[in-house]
C-alpha positions in Angstrom: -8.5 -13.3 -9.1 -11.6 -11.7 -7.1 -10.6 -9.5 -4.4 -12.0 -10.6 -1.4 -11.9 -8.2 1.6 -10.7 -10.1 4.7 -10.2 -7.3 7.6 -7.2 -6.5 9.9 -4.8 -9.1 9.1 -2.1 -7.8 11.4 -1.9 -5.3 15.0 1.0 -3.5 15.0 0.5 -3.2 18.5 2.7 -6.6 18.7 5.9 -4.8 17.2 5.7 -1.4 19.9 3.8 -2.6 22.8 4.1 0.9 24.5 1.9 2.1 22.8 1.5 3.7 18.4 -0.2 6.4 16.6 -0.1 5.1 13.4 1.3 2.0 11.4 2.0 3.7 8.1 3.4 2.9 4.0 2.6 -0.9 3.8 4.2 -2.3 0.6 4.4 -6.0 0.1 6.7 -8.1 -2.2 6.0 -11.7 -2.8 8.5 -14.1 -1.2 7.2 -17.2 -2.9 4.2 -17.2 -5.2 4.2 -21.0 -5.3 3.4 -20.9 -1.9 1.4 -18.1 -2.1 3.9 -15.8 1.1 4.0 -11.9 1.1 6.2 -10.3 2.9 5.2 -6.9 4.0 6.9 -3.9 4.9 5.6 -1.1 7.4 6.7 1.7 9.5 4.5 1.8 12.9 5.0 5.4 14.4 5.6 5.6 18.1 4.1 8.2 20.4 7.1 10.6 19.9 6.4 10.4 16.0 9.1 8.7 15.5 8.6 5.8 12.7 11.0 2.9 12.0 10.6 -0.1 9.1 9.4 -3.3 9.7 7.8 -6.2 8.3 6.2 -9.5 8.6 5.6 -11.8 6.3 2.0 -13.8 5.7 0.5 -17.2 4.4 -2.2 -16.0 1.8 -3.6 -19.7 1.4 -3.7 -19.8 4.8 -4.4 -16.5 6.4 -1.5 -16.2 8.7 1.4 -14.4 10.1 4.6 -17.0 9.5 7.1 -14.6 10.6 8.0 -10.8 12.5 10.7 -9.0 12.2 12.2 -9.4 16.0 13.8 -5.8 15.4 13.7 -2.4 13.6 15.5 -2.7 10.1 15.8 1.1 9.5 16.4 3.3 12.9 15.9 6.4 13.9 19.0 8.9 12.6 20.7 11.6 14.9 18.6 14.3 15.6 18.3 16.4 12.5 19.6 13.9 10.1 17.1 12.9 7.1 16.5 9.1 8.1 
């Protein structure tokens, strides 16, 4: 397969509306390689630094979001605590 660069496929902007600094560690895993759907993880870090995981998943045939996660699947621990 060629790699073909295609551009911002996704705005994190969708998942924090109020606002990010950065949408950091994407990692995909293939949900259905018949199909040809990725999901793919990501932790968008809100303007208190704060980061929390994730993901969406996306049509590669036909270059499009199919699903967001509607919530956080990691949260933010007690202050102090590792994650």
């Amino acid at each position: 397969m060629k790699w073909v660069k295609q551009g911002r496929i996704f705005n994190p902007d969708k998942v924090l509306p109020e606002g990010i600094s950065a949408s950091l560690m994407p990692i995909s895993k293939v949900i259905d390689d018949d199909k040809g759907v990725i999901r793919i993880y990501f932790s968008p870090r809100d303007l208190k630094n704060r980061s929390e995981v994730h993901f969406f998943d996306f049509d590669l045939k036909n270059y499009k979001i199919l699903k967001l996660s509607e919530k956080d699947l990691i949260r933010h621990g007690k202050l102090g605590a590792f994650d």
